[in-house]
C-alpha positions as CSV (number, residue, x, y, z in Angstrom):
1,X,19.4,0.0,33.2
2,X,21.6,2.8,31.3
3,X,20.7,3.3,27.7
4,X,23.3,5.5,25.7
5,X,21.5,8.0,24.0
6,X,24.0,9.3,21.2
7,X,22.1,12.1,19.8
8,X,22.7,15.9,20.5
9,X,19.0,16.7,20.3
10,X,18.0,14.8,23.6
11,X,20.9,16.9,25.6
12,X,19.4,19.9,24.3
13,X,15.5,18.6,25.9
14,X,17.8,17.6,28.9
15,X,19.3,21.5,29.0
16,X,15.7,23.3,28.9
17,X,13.6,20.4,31.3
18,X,16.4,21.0,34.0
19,X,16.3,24.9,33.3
20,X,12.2,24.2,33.4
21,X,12.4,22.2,36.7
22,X,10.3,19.2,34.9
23,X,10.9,15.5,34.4
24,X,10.9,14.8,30.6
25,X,11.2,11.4,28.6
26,X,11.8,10.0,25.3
27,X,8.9,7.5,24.8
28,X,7.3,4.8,22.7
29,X,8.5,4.1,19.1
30,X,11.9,5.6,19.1
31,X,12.8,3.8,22.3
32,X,11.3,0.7,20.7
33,X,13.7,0.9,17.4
34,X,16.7,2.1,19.3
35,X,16.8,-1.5,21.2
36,X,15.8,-3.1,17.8
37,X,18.7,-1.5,15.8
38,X,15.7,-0.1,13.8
39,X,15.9,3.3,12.0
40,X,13.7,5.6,13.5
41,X,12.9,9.5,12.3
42,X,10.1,10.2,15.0
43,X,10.9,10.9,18.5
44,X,8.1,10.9,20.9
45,X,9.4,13.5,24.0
46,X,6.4,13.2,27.2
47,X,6.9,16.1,29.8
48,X,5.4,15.7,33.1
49,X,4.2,19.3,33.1
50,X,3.5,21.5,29.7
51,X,5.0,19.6,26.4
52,X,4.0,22.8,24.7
53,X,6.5,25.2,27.1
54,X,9.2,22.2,26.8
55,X,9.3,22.4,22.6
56,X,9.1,26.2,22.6
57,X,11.9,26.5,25.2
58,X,13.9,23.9,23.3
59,X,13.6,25.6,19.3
60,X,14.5,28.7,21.5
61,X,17.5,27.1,22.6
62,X,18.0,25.3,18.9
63,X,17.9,29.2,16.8
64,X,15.7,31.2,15.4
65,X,15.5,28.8,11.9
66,X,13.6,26.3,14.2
67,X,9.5,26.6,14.0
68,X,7.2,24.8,16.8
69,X,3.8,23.6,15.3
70,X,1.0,23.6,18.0
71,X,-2.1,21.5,18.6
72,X,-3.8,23.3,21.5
73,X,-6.8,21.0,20.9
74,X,-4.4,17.9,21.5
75,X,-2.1,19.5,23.7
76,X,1.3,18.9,21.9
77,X,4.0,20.5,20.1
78,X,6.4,19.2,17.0
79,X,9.1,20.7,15.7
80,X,11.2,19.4,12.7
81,X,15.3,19.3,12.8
82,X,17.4,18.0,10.9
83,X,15.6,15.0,9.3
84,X,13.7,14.3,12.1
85,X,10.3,14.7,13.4
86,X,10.0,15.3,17.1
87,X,6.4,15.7,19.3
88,X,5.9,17.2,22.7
89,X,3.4,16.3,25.0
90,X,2.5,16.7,28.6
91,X,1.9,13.1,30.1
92,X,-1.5,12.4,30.3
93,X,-4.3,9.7,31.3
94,X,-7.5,8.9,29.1
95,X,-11.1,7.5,29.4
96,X,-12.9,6.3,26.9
97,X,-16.6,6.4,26.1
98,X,-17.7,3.3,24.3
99,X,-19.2,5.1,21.0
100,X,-16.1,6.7,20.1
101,X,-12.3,6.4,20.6
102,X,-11.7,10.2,21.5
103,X,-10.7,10.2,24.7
104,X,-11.4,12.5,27.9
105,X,-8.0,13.4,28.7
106,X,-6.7,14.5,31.8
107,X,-3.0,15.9,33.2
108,X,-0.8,12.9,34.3
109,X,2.1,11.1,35.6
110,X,4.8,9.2,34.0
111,X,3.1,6.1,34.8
112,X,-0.2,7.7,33.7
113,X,1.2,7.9,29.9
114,X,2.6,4.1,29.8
115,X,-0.3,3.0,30.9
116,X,-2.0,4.4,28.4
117,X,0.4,2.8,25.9
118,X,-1.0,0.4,22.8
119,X,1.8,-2.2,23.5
120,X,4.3,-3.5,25.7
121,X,7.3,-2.4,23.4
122,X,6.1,1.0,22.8
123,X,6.0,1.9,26.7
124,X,9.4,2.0,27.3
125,X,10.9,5.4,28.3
126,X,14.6,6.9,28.7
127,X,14.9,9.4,31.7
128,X,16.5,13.0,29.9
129,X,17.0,15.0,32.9
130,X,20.5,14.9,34.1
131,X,19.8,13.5,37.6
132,X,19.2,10.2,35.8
133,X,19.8,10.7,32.1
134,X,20.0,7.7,29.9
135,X,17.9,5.5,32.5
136,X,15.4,3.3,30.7
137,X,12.0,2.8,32.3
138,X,10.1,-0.6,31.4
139,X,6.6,-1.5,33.8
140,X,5.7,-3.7,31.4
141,X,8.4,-5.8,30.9
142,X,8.7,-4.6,27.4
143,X,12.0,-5.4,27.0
144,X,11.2,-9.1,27.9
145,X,8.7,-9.1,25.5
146,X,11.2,-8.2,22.8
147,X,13.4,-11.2,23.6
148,X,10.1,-13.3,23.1
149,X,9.0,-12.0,20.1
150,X,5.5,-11.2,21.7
151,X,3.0,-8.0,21.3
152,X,1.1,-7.4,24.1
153,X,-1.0,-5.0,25.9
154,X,-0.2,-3.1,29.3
155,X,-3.0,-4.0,30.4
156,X,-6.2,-5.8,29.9
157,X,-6.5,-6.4,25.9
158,X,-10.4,-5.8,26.2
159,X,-10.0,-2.2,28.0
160,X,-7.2,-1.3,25.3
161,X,-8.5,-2.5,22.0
162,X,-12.0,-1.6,23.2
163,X,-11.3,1.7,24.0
164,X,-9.3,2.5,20.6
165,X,-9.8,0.1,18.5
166,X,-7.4,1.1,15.7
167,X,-5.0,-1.1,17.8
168,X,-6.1,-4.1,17.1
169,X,-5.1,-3.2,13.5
170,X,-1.7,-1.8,14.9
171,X,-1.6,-4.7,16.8
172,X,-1.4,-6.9,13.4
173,X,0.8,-4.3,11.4
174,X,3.6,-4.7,14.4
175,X,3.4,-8.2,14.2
176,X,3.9,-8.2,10.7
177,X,6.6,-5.6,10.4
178,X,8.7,-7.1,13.7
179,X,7.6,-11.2,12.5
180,X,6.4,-11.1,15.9
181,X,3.3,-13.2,17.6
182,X,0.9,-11.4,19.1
183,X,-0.3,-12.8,22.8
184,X,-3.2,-15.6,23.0
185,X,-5.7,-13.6,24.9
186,X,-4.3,-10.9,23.1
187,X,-5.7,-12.2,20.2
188,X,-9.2,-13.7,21.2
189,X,-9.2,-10.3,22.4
190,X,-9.1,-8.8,19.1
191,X,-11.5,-11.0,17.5
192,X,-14.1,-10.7,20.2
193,X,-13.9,-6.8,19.5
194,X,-13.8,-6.8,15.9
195,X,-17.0,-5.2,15.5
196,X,-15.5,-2.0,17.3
197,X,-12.9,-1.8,13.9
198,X,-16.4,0.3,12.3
199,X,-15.7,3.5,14.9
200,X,-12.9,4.4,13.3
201,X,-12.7,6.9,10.0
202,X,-11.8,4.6,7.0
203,X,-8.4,7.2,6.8
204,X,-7.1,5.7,9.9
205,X,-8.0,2.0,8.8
206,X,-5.9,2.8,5.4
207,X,-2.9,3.9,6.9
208,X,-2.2,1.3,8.5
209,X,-3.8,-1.4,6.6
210,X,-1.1,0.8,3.4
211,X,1.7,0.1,6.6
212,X,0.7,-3.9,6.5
213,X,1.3,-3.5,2.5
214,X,4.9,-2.4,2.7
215,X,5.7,-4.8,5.2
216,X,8.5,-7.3,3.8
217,X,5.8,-10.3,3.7
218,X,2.4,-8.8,4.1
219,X,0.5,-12.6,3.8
220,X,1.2,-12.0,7.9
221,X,-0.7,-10.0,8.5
222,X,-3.4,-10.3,6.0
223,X,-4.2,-13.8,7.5
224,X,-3.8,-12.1,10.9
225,X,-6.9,-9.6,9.8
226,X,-8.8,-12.1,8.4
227,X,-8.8,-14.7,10.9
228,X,-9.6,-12.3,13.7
229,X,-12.6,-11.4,11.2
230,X,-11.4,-7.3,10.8
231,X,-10.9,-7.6,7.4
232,X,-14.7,-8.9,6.7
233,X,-15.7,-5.4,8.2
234,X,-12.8,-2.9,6.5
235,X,-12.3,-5.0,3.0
236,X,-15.4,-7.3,2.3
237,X,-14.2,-8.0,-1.3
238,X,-10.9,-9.8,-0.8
239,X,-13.0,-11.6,1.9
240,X,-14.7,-13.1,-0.7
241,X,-12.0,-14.3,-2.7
242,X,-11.5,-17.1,0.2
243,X,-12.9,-20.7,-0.4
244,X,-12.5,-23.3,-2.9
245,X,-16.2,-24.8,-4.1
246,X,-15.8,-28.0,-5.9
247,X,-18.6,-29.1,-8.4
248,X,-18.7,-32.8,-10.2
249,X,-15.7,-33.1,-8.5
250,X,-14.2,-30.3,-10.3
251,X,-12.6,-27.7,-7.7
252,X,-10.8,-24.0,-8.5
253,X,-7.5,-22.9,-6.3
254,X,-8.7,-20.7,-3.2
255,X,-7.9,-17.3,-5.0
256,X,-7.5,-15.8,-1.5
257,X,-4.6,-17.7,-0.4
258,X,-3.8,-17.4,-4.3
259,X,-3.7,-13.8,-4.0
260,X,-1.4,-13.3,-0.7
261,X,1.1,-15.7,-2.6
262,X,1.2,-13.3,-5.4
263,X,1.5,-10.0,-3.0
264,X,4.0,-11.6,-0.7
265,X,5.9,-12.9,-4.4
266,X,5.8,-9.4,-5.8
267,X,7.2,-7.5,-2.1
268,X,10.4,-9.3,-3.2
269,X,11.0,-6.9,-6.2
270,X,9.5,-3.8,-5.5
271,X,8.3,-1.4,-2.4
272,X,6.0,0.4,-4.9
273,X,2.6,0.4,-2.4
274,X,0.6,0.7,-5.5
275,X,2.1,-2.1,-7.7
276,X,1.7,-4.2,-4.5
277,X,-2.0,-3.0,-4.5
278,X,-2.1,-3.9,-8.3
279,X,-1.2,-7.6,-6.9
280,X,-3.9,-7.4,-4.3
281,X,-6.6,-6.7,-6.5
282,X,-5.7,-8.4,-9.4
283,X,-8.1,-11.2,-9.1
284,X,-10.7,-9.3,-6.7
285,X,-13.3,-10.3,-9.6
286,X,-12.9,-13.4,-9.5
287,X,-15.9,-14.3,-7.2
288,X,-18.5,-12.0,-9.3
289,X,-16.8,-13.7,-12.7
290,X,-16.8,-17.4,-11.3
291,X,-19.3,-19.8,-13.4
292,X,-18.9,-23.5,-13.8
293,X,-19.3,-24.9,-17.5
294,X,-19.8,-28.9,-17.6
295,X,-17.1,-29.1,-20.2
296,X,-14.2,-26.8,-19.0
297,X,-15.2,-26.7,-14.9
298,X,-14.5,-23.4,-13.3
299,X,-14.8,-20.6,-15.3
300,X,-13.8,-16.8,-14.6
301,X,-13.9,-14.8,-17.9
302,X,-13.6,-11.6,-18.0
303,X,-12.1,-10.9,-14.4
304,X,-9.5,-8.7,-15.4
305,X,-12.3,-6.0,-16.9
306,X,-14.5,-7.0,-14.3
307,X,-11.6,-6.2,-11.7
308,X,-10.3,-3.3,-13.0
309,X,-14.2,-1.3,-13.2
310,X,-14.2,-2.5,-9.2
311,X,-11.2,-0.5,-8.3
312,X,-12.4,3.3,-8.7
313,X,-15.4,1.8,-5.6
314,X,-12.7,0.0,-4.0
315,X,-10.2,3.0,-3.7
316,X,-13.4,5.5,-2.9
317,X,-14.6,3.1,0.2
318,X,-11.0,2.6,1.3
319,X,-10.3,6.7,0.8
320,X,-7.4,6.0,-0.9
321,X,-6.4,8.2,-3.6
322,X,-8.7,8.2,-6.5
323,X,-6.1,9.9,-8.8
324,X,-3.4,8.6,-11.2
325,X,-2.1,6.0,-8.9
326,X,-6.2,4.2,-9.4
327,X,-5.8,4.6,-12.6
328,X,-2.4,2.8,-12.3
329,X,-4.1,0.4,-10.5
330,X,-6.9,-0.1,-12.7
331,X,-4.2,-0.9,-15.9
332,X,-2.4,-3.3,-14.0
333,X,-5.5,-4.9,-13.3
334,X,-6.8,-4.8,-16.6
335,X,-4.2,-6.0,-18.8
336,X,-2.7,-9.0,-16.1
337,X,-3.5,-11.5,-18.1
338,X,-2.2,-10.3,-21.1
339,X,1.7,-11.5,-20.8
340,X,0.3,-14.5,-19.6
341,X,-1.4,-15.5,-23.0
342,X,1.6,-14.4,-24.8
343,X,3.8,-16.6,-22.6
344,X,1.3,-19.6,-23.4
345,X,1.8,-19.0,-27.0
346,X,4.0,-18.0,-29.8
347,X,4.8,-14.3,-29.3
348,X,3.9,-12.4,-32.6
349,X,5.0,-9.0,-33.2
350,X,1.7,-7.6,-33.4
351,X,0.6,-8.9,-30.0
352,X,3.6,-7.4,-28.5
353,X,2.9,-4.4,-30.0
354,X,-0.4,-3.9,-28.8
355,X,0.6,-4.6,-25.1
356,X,3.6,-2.1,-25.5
357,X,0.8,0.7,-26.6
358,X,-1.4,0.1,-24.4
359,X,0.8,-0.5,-21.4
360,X,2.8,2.3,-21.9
361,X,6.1,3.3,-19.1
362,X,4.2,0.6,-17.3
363,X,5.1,-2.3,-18.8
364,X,7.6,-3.1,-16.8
365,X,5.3,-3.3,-13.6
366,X,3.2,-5.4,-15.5
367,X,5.6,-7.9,-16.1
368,X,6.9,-7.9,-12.4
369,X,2.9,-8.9,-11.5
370,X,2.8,-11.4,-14.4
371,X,6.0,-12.8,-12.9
372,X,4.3,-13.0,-9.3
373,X,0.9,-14.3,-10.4
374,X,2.8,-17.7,-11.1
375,X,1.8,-19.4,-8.0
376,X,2.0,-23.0,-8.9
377,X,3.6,-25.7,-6.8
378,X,5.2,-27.5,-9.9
379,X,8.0,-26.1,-10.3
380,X,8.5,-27.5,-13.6
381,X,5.5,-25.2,-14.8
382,X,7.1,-22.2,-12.7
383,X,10.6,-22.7,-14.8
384,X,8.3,-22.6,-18.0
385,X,6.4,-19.6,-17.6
386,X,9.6,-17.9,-16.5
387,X,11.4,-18.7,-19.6
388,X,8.4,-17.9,-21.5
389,X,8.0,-14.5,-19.9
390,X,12.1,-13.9,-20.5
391,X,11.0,-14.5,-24.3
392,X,8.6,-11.9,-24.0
393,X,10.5,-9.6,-22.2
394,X,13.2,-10.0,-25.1
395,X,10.3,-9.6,-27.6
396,X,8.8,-6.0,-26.2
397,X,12.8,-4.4,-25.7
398,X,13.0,-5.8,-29.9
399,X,9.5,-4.1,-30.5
400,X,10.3,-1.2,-29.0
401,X,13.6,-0.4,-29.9
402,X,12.6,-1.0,-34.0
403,X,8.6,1.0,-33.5
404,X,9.2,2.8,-30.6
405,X,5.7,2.1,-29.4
406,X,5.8,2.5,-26.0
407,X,3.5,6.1,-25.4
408,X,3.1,6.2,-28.5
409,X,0.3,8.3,-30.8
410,X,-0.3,7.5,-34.5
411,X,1.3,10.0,-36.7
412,X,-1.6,11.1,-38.7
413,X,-4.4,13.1,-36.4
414,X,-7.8,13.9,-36.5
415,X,-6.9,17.0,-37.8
416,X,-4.8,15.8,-40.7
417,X,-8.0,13.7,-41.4
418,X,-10.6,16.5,-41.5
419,X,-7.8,18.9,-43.8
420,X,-7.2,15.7,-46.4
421,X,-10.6,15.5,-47.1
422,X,-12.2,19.3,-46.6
423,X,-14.9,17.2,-44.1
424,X,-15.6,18.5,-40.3
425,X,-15.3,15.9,-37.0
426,X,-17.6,13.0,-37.2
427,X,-17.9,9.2,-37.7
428,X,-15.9,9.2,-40.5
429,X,-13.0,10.8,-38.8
430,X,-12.7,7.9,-36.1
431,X,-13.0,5.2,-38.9
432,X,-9.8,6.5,-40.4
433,X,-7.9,7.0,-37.2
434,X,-8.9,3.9,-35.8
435,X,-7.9,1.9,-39.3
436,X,-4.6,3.8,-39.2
437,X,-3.8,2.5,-35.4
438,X,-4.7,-1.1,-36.0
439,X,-2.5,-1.3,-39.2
440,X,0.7,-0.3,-37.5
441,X,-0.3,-2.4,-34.3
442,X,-0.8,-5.6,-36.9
443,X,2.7,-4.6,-38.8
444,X,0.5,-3.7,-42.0
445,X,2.6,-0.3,-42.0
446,X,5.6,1.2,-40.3
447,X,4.9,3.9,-37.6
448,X,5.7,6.3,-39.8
449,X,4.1,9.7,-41.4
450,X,4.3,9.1,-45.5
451,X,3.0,5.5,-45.0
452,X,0.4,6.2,-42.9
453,X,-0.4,9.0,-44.7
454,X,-1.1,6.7,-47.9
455,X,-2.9,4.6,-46.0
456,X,-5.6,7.5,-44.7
457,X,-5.8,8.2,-48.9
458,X,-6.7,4.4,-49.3
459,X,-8.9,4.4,-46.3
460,X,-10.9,7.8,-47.7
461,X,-11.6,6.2,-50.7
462,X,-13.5,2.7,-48.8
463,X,-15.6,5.6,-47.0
464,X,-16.2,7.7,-51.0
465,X,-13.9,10.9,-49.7
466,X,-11.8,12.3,-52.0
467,X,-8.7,14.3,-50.9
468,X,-9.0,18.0,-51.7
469,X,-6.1,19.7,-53.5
């Protein structure tokens, strides 16, 4: 089978193998996407000889403007051009030794390097010298595969996922990116290996649980890691979230479930990986939090604080970053439940004015995870707490456009305090500030300099400071 490879890059590889007098390929991924009608920016290029030789012969061949990055310790090459990111390698075989998923590798043959290949789909190569350039080579039946929706291994499941067991997770990110099945024994295979998932550096286990994330329905494969049992080992606390308990026949929704509802619901307005993150850990307190009270049943005050003090650990033991996007994170988490009470009651200007402050440039992110948290099956609830929330949204653009809230810092400062009153930092500093933010929060005065400077006068006096002239 002929596949027409379009791009000039691959005649240049052609040019320089032929000169080279070695067999080259485009392999894996690329090949993958280009039968998909997917959009692909890395191009995997195997040599049966030196990949390192083959990628400095081609940037030769390319100009001078063209770098090759080396990995002697790997054995590969990449060089960037245009907008894409193309690796070198020499085909190889592996071995694996069971403690660790660094293999011993060894100088191989085309058939070496598929076998050698996580999945079905991504061992299909296209021939680049000219003798049979454009020829697609499948062993695997890959392209059958395809047809069937299916991911499976070359070969046994237990010598692939046991040997690197960061495909098993692969395994469940391609099924949910491609809404493809993975293979019955397959499967059992990746459940009876699950244990093997604690090998590999939390870093790996991120990216491509991040890649499940930014799928377009993540629920996939988030049922898919849990019901192999990987995600009881990489992400313990949304484990817990699963199960209902039911007390004096009083039960509370399985927040698990709950919670890939709200992720999957939130995917369909942004691809923000953090604000999806926001959605996954928006109720991850909810176990910790959960108490039953004879008169009211379930109970799970104070999850959102709860929740939003368990990020910073959850980000650390996930090494994911723990910069401003946590902290992102953490506000979302925080302050989740906030449009939610507004939207349950009437919406007073001084509520809305708080959330605007304290949300900030976020607010609209908030509202998108408000907007996904409603989860309920009637939709004549779902229709009320959308029109509800539009009344809020209307509320905060009002707010904002008449107080201009949003980021905002109160107009008198510390320092004004200390100057009014001839007195140095201390308690009496904070009292005044802090009376002088809740008034304009509450509406008591406008966010402006000459009232709230009257109002730091009146607030001196409570405290028996007199303003010095």
């Amino acid at each position: 089978m002929k596949t027409k490879l379009t791009h000039p890059i691959f005649e240049v590889v052609a040019a320089c193998a032929d000169e080279m007098n070695v067999q080259a390929f485009v392999i894996g991924g690329w090949v993958r996407d280009l039968l998909l009608n997917r959009p692909c920016k890395d191009i995997d290029i195997v040599a049966i000889g030196s990949g390192i030789e083959l990628a400095e012969r081609v940037a030769a061949k390319l100009g001078n403007q063209y770098h090759v990055n080396i990995f002697k310790s790997f054995g590969t090459a990449q060089i960037v051009y245009e907008d894409y990111d193309i690796e070198f390698v020499g085909a190889r075989k592996e071995s694996y030794r069971t403690e660790s998923r660094k293999p011993i590798v060894e100088n191989g043959t085309l058939e070496d390097d598929q076998n050698r290949r996580d999945f079905t789909i991504n061992a299909l190569a296209i021939a680049l010298n000219k003798a049979n350039y454009g020829e697609l080579l499948d062993p695997f039946n890959g392209i059958k595969d395809m047809e069937l929706t299916i991911i499976r291994t070359p070969l046994s499941p237990d010598i692939t996922y046991s040997d690197d067991p960061l495909r098993m997770m692969r395994a469940i990110r391609f099924a949910t990116q491609l809404d493809y099945t993975i293979e019955h024994e397959s499967l059992a295979s990746i459940t009876r290996n699950k244990e093997r998932i604690k090998i590999i550096s939390k870093e790996r286990i991120s990216d491509e649980l991040n890649k499940i994330i930014l799928a377009k329905k993540p629920s996939i494969g988030f049922k898919l890691l849990f019901d192999t049992g990987i995600l009881h080992y990489i992400f313990p606390e949304m484990v817990a979230l699963h199960g209902v308990e039911i007390r004096n026949g009083k039960g509370h929704k399985d927040n698990f479930y709950h919670t890939l509802e709200v992720l999957d619901n939130i995917c369909k307005t942004t691809d923000d990986l953090w604000l999806r993150w926001a959605a996954i850990l928006h109720d991850i307190a909810k176990p910790p939090t959960k108490r039953f009270e004879a008169d009211h049943g379930w109970t799970f005050h104070g999850h959102e604080d709860k929740g939003s003090r368990m990020v910073p650990k959850i980000f650390a033991d996930l090494k994911l970053p723990l910069n401003e996007k946590m902290k992102y994170v953490q506000k979302l988490v925080l302050l989740h439940l906030r449009p939610i009470v507004l939207a349950k009651s009437e919406v007073t200007e001084s509520a809305v004015r708080r959330l605007l402050f304290e949300a900030g440039d976020d607010i609209d992110d908030l509202m998108k995870l408000c907007e996904a948290d409603i989860t309920s099956k009637n939709e004549y609830k779902v229709q009320k707490y959308l029109k509800n929330f539009e009344l809020v949204r209307q509320k905060l653009k009002e707010v904002e456009e008449k107080d201009n809230i949003r980021n905002w810092q109160p107009p008198i400062t510390g320092e004004d305090i200390m100057k009014t009153f001839a007195i140095g930092a201390g308690r009496e500093v904070g009292i005044i500030k802090n009376a002088i933010r809740e008034a304009i929060l509450d509406g008591i005065i406008k966010n402006d300099y000459n009232e709230a400077f009257q109002f730091m006068l009146t607030e001196g006096e409570k405290l028996g400071l007199k303003a010095s002239t």
